[in-house]
N, C-alpha and C positions, 0 to 999 in steps of 0.2 A: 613564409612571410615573417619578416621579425621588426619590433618593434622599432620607429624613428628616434633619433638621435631627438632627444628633447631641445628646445632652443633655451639656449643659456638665459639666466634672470637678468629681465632688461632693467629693474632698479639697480641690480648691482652693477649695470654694466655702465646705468646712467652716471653711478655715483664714478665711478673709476675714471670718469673723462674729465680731462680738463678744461674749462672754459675756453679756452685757445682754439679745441679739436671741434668743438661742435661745428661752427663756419665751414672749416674742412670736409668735414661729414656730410653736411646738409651740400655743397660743392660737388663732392665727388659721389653720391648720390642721389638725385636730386628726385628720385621715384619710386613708387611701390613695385617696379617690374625689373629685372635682371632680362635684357634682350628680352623684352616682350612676354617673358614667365613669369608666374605666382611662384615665386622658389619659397620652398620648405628648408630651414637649417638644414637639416639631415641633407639635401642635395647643396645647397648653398657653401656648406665644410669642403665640399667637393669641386669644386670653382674656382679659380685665379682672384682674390678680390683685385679691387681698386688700388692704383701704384699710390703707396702711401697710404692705405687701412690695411689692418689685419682682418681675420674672418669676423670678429667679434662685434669692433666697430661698424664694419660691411653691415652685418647684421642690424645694429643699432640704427644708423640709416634706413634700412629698407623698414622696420617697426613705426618709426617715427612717420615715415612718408605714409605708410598704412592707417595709421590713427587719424585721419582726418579722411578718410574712407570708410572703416567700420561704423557700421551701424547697429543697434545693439532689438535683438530681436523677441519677442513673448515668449523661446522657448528655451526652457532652462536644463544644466547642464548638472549631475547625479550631483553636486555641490550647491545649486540652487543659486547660483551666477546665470545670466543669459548668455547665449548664443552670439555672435556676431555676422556679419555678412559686407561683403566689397562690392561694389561694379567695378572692379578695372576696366580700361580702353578692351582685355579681348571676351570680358563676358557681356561688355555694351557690343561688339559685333556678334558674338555668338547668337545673341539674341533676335539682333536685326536681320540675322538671316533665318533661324528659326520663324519669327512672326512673318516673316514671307513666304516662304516655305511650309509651314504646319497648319496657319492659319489662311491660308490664302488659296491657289486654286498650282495642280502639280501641271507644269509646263511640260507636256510631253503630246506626242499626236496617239497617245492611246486611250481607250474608253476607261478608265479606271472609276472614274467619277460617276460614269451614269448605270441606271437603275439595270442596265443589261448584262453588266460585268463587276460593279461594287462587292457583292455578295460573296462571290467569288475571291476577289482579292481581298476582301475582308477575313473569309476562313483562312486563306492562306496563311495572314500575319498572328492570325489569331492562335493557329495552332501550331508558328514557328515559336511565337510567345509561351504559349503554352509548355512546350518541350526543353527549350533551352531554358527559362527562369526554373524548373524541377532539375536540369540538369547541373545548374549552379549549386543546389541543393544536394548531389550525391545521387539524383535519377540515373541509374546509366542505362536504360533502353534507348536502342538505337532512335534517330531521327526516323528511318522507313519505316520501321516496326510501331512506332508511334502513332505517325502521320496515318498509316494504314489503319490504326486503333481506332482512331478519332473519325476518320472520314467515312468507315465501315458501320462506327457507331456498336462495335462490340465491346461487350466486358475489360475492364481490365483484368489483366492474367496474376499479377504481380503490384506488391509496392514501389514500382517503378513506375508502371505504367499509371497506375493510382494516382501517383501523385501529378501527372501529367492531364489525364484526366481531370483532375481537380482544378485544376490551375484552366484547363478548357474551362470548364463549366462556368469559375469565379469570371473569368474576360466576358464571357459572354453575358454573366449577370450584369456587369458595371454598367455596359452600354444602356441597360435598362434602366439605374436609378442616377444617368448620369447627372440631370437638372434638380438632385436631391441633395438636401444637406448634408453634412457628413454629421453623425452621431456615434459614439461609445457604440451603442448597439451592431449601428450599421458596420463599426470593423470588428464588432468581433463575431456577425456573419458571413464576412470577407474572410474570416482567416480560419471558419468551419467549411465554407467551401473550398478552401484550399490544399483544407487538412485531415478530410472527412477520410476515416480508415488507413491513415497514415503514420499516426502515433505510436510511441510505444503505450501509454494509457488514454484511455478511450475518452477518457473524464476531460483534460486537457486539450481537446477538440474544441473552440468556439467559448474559451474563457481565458482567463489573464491567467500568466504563472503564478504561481502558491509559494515561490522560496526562492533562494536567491544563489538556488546550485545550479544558475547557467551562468556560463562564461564563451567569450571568444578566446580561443587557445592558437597555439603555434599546433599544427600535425606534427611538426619535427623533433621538438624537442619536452614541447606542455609548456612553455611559456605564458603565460597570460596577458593578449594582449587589450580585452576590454572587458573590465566588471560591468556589466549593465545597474542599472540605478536599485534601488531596494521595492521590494514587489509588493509590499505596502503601501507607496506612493503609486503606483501605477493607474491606478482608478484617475485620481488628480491630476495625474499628467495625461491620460487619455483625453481628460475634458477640455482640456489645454490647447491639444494638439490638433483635437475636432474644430473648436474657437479659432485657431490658425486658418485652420483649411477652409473654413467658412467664411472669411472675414473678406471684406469688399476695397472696395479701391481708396474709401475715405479709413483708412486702417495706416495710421504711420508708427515705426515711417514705412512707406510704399513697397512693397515687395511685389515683383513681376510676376504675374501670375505662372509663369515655367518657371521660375524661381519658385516661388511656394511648390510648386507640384513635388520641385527636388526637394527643397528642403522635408518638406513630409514624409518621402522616400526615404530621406536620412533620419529624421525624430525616431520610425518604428525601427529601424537597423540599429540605432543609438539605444531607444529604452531596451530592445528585445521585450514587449509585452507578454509574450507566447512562452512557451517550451519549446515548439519546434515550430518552422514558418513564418521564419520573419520576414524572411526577405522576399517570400512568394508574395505573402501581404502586405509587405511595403511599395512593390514595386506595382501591384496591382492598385493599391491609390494613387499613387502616383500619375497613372494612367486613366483614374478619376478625376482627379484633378484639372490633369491636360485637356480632356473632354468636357469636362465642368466649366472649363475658360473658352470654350471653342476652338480648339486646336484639334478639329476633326481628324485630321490625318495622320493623328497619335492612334487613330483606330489601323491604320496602315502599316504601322512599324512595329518593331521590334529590338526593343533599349537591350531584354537577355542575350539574344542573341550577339550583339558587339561585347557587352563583359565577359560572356563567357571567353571570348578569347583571348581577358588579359585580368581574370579575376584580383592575381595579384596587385595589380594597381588598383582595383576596385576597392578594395580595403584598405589599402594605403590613404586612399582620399579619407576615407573615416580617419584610422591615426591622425595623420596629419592635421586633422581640426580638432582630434582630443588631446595631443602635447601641445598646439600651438593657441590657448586660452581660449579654445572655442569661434577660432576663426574659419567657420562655413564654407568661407571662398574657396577653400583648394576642394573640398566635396562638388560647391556650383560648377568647377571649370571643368571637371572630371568627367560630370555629367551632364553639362551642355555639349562638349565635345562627344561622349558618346551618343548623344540623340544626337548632331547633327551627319554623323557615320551612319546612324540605324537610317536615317532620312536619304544619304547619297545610296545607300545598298537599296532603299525602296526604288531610287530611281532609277538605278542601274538594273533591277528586277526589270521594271516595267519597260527600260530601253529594249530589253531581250526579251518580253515577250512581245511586244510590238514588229519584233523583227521575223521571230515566228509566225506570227498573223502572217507576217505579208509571205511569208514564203507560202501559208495555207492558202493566201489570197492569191497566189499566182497559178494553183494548182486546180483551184475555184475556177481562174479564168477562164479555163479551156472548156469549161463545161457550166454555162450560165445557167442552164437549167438546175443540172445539182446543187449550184451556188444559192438558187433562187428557195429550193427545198429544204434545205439544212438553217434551222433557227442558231442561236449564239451559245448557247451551249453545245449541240452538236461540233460548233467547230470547232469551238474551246476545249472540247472531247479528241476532235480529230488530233487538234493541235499537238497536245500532249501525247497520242499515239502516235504520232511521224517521230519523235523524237525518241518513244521507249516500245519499239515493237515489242510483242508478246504481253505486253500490259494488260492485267486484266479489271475490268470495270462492273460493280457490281450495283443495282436499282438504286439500293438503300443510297450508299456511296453517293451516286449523280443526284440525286433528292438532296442530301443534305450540302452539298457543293452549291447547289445553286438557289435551296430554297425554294423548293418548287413541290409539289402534292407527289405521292409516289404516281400515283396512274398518268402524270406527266412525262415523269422520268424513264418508265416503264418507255412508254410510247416514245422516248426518245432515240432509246437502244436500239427496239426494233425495227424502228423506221429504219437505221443505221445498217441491221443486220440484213433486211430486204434488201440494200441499194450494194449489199456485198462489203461494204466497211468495216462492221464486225464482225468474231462468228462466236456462235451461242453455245455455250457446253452444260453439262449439269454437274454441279456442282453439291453435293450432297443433297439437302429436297429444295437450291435454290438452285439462279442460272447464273454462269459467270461470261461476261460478254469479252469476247480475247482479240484484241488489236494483232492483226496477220501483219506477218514481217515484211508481204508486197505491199502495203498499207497505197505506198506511193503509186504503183503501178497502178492500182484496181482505183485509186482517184483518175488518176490519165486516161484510161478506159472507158471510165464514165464520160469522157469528154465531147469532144464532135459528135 
């Protein structure tokens, strides 16, 4: 990633124009948007302007159309200038489908919502979150090896898995103080659980950086592409940034509350408060935030998971709002568009396992009685074993999948194992319950 083409000085460019060309300008630009984009210079250089502007002008047009859109916001930039922020036409829809979608009820014919199946989809997202925001981070333990860590409830092996772990344990703290203020305190217990046993000094766990030898670099070449602010002020701007996140709807000017949740996500990525874990901890407020507003279904998703596969632009949105005077908007649009991708992939999840169900449900059919025997984790169990014969399923694992006491889970399997569905092995001094590759067949049998 290398740094954006800075946007040329718009006094200078103001001065350079002659009273004749403004008409012209404000004419052949008459909006903050190039086809419906927040264009940054850097991509703008790159573009055909208007027959009759140069890029420069182009330029000066799209600025001026912008100035009566920003808004000038509480949080200040390592120069002690504020922040800014837009709604354009596409982060006014971003949004309108976000507050129907995150805030409202998921249109699909599956149980996700109710107390039978939540549980369940909630670990799911929690420990997709969990793996890929440590994976943004330099985690590289696999996703299975992971998912198997967390659902197993074993040790981590490694500072891979560590950090993965951590980032479990922080999701699942938030949900607990989600209708709580936000305080100094409270993130910088967010970012000890995210960090616990992960640092190089120990000390550095769960306090503000000491000095001002962290930078964001290029890998490529050591470029520098952001000094984070001076680690003397960070206390001050903590108190700032919690004041933000607290602040209520008579707060102008108005900031949307998924808007605040981003912008928060960007202040901790901006200051870098930590040594290490900023972004585990930013993205994790973030996710307090969305909660904090009612946007329940932020418990559902998974924002890492979409950056991880284009980290590159993720960063880009920061540059982009540190050469272009602190203009926010290209960070909001960045990250409204990747939650409202983390939100179509939850529902594309739940389209496919709904489709699963009914394949379970048809195999159900033939045998009413076994349908009538088998509770909602059982099937949720079968499910997942028609799809991965030889799967093996352990107490611990089915207890913390569904939230249920172990002597439930226990009595889950074996019901399971008596009716020929699993079969029981020993597995050092525990049992490991192994999905047989007829799985389908020994359902059909059950049947008439």
């Amino acid at each position: 990633m290398e740094l954006p083409h800075p946007p040329p000085d718009i006094s200078s460019l103001f001065s350079s124009v002659e009273p004749g060309d403004i008409q012209r300008i404000l004419e052949l630009q008459p909006g903050p948007l190039v086809k419906e984009a927040y264009l940054h210079w850097d991509e703008l250089r790159h573009r055909d302007p208007p027959e009759g502007l140069d890029h420069k002008r182009w330029w000066l047009g799209l600025r001026w159309a912008r100035q009566a859109l920003l808004k000038p916001l509480p949080l200040l930039d390592k120069a002690g200038q504020p922040f800014f922020f837009g709604v354009p036409e596409p982060v006014q829809i971003d949004l309108h489908h976000i507050d129907q979608d995150a805030a409202g009820e998921i249109k699909s014919a599956t149980e996700t919502a109710t107390a039978s199946t939540r549980d369940r989809y909630l670990l799911r997202s929690v420990i997709e979150e969990a793996i890929t925001s440590s994976q943004l981070e330099g985690a590289s333990t696999t996703r299975k090896v992971a998912a198997e860590m967390l659902r197993s409830g074993r040790a981590p092996k490694d500072r891979s898995e560590q950090m993965i772990f951590n980032n479990f344990v922080a999701m699942q703290a938030i949900q607990g103080f989600r209708h709580e203020p936000l305080s100094p305190a409270r993130v910088l217990e967010i970012h000890r659980l995210v960090s616990e046993r992960t640092l190089d000094d120990p000390q550095d766990v769960g306090r503000l950086r000491q000095s001002n030898d962290i930078r964001v670099v290029n890998n490529d070449d050591g470029t520098i592409l952001h000094q984070p602010p001076d680690h003397r002020e960070l206390p001050e701007r903590l108190e700032r940034i919690c004041a933000f996140a607290n602040a209520g709807e008579d707060q102008r000017p108005f900031v949307h509350p998924v808007l605040r949740a981003i912008l928060l996500h960007f202040m901790i990525g901006y200051d870098h408060p930590f040594a290490d874990g900023n972004g585990r901890t930013a993205r994790a407020l973030f996710y307090w935030s969305m909660l904090r507003s009612g946007y329940w279904l932020a418990e559902f998703i998974s924002i890492s998971h979409i950056l991880r596969k284009a980290p590159a632009q993720y960063g880009r949105a920061y540059l982009f709002t540190e050469t272009d005077g602190g203009d926010t908007t290209y960070f909001l649009i960045h990250q409204l568009a990747t939650l409202r991708r983390a939100i179509l992939s939850l529902h594309d999840y739940l389209a496919r396992k709904a489709k699963e169900q009914q394949g379970l449900e048809r195999l159900l059919a033939e045998s009413p009685a076994l349908r009538a025997r088998l509770n909602h984790r059982q099937k949720a169990l079968l499910t997942h074993a028609l799809k991965h014969p030889g799967a093996g399923y352990h107490i611990e694992a089915h207890q913390r999948m569904h939230g249920v006491v172990y002597q439930t889970a226990r009595a889950d399997l074996l019901q399971l194992v008596e009716l020929g569905l699993l079969e029981k092995i020993k597995e050092g001094r525990a049992f490991l319950f192994v999905a047989p590759k007829d799985l389908a067949i020994r359902m059909a049998r059950l049947g008439p």
